[in-house]
C-alpha positions in Angstrom: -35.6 -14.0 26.6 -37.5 -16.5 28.8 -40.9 -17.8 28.7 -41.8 -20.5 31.4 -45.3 -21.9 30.5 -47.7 -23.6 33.1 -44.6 -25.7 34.8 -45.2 -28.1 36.9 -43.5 -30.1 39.0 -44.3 -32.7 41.4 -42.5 -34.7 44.7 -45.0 -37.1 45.1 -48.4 -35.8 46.6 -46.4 -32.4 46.9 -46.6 -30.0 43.9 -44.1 -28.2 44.3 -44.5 -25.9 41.2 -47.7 -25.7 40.4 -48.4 -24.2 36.8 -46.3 -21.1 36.9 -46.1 -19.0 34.1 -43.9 -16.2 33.6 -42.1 -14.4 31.0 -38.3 -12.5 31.3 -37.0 -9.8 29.0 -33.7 -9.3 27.9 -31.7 -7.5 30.3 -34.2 -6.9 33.5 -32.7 -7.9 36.9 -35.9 -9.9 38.7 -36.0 -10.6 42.1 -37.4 -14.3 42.9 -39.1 -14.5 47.0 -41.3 -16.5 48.7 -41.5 -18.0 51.9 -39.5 -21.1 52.9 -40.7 -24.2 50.8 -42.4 -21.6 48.4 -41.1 -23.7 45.1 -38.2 -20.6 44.6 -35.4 -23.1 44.4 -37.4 -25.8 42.2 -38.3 -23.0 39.9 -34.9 -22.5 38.9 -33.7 -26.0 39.1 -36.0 -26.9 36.3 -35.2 -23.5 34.6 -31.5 -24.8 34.5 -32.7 -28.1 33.7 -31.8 -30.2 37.4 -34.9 -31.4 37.3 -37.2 -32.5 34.7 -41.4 -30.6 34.4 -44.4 -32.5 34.8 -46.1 -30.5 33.0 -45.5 -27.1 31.0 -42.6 -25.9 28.6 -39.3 -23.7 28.7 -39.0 -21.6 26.0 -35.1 -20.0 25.9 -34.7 -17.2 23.1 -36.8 -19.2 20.9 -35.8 -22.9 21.7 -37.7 -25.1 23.6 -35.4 -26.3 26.4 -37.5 -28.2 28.3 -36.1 -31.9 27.7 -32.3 -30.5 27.5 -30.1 -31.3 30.4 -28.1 -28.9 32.3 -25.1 -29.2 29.9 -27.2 -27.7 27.5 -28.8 -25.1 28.4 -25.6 -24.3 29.6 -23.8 -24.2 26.1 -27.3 -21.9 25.1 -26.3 -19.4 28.1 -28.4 -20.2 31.0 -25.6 -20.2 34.2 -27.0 -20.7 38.1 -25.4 -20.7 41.4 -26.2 -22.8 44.0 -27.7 -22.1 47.8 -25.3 -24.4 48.7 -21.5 -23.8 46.8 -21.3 -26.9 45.0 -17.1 -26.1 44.6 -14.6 -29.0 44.4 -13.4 -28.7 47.8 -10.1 -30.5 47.3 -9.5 -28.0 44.1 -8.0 -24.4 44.7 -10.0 -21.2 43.5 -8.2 -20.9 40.1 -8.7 -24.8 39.6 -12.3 -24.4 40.1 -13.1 -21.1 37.5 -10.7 -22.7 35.1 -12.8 -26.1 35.1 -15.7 -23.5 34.1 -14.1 -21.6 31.1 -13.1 -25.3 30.0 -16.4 -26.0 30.1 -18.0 -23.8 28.8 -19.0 -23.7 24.8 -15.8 -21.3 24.1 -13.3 -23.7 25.1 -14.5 -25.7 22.4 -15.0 -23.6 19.6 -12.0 -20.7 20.3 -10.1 -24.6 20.8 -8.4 -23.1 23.5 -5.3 -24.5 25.3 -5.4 -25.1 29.6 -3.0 -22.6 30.1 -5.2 -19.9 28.0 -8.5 -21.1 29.8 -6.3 -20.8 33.6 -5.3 -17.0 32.3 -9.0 -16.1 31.8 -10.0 -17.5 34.7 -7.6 -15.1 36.6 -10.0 -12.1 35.1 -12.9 -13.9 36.5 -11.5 -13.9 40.2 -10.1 -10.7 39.9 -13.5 -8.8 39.3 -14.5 -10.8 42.4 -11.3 -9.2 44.3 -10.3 -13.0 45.0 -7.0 -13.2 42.8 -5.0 -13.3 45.9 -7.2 -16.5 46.9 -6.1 -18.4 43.6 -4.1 -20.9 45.2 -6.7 -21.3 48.3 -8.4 -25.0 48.7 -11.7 -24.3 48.5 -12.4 -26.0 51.4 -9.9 -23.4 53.5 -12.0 -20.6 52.2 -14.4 -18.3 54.1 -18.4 -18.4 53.5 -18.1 -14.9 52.0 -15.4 -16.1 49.7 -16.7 -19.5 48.7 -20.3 -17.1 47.1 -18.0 -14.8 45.5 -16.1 -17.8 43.4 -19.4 -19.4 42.9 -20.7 -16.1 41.1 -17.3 -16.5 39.7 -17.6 -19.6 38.0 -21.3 -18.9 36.5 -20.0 -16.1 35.1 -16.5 -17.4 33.5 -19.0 -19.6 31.8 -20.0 -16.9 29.5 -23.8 -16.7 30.5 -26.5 -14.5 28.6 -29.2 -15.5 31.5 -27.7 -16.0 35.1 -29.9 -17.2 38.3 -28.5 -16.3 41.8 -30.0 -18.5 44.2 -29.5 -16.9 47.9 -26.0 -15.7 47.3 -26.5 -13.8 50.8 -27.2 -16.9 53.3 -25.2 -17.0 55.6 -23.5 -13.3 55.4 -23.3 -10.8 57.5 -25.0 -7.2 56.7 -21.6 -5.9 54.9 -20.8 -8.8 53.0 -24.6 -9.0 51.6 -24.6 -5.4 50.6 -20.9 -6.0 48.8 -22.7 -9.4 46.9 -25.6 -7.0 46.3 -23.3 -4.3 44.1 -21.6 -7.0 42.4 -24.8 -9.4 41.3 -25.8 -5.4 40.2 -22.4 -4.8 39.1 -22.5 -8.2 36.2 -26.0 -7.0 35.2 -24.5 -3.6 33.7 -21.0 -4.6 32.7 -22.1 -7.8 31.5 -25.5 -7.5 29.8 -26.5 -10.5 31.4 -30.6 -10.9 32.3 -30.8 -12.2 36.2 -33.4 -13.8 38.1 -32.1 -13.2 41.8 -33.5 -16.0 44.4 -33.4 -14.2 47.6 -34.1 -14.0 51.7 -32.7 -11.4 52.7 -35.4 -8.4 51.5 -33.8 -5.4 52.6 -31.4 -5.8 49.9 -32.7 -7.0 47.3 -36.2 -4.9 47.2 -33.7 -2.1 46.4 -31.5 -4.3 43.8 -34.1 -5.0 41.5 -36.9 -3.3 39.2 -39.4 -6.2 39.2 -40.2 -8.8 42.1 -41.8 -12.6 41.8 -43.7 -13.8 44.7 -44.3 -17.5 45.0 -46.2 -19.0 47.4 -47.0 -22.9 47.7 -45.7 -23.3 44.5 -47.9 -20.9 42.4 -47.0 -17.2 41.4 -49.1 -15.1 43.7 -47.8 -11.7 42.6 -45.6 -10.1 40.0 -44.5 -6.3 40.1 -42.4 -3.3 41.3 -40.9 -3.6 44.9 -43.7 -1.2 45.8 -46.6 -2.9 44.3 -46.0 -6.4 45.7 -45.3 -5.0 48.9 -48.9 -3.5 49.0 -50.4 -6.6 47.9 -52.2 -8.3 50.0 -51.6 -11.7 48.8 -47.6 -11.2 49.4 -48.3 -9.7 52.9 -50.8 -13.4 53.6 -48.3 -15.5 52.7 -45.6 -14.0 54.9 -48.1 -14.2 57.7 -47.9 -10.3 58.6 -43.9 -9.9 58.2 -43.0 -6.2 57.1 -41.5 -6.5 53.2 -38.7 -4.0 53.4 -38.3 -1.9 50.1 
């Protein structure tokens, strides 16, 4: 579904990503770590086209991607959250899904009408369990909440190929493992493909069948929970922590 092909990019004298090259299949749930300042986070920016390569190609069911903007690859099916919610603060929940669905290739080709966009946008929050939160400012809403409408409003964007970037920070051991399910929950229901940026390794060592490792902004390992765990390389570059699977 994806091929990335010796990317590179560059913040001056840092490379950031430095000629990374991997390949996604349809339907696998991939877990993306790496230590702080690894190039996790400017991997998928450039996947969802934030930032611009230096070098290398995207390659997105077939289509070269790589000089599309974000809007784009949007309309092709390539969603991301954010580290950060990036929500409209002064918007409530249901404001901020139903900008998605309006936004999203459907709108325009189904030619559908506010009202029918702010009724699908109830479904979206209701998976989420956050329909009584509708009419919430986003800015009144709790941590926990705010990551549930962000998965929220990648996915009422009708996504094929959806990147979770650390949809844990921040949460306590209950809420993660509940973000956990439901990140594992849109993988089966769904049919989407996710590449899950993560921190917290407890969790998602047991969410996922296949693990990237990036250190220094190269790929230093790419496997099973198990097998990157044992590899020395992995074990280096997080100077002697324990990788819980």
């Amino acid at each position: 579904m994806l091929r990335v092909s010796k990317l590179v990019k560059r913040f001056g004298a840092v490379i950031a990503v430095n000629n990374v090259s991997v390949k996604i299949t349809q339907g696998e749930i991939v877990g993306l770590i790496g230590p702080n300042g690894s190039g996790k986070t400017t991997l998928v920016n450039l996947v969802s086209g934030f930032y611009k390569p230096d070098g290398g190609r995207i390659i997105f069911e077939g289509v070269d991607v790589t000089k599309k903007g974000p809007d784009e690859r949007l309309k092709l099916g390539i969603a991301r959250t954010f580290q950060i919610p990036r929500l409209i603060s002064n918007m409530t929940a249901l404001q901020n899904v139903t900008y998605a669905v309006v936004g999203s290739r459907r709108f325009g080709e189904k030619k559908m009408t506010l009202m029918e966009a702010a009724a699908e946008a109830l479904y979206y929050l209701d998976i989420f369990g956050l329909l009584r939160k509708r009419d919430v400012l986003c800015r009144d809403l709790a941590l926990y909440e705010l990551r549930l409408l962000e998965l929220a409003r990648a996915l009422a964007t009708n996504p094929k190929f959806l990147m979770v970037d650390e949809a844990m920070a921040g949460l306590n051991p209950a809420e993660a493992d509940s973000v956990a399910k439901l990140v594992q929950r849109l993988r089966e229901e769904f049919k989407l493909t996710i590449v899950w940026v993560e921190h917290v390794l407890r969790v998602i060592m047991r969410s996922v069948e296949r693990v990237l490792v990036m250190n220094e902004g190269r790929l230093i390992a790419d496997g099973t929970p198990q097998e990157v765990t044992r590899d020395a390389r992995v074990v280096k570059a997080y100077m002697g922590e324990r990788v819980v699977v």
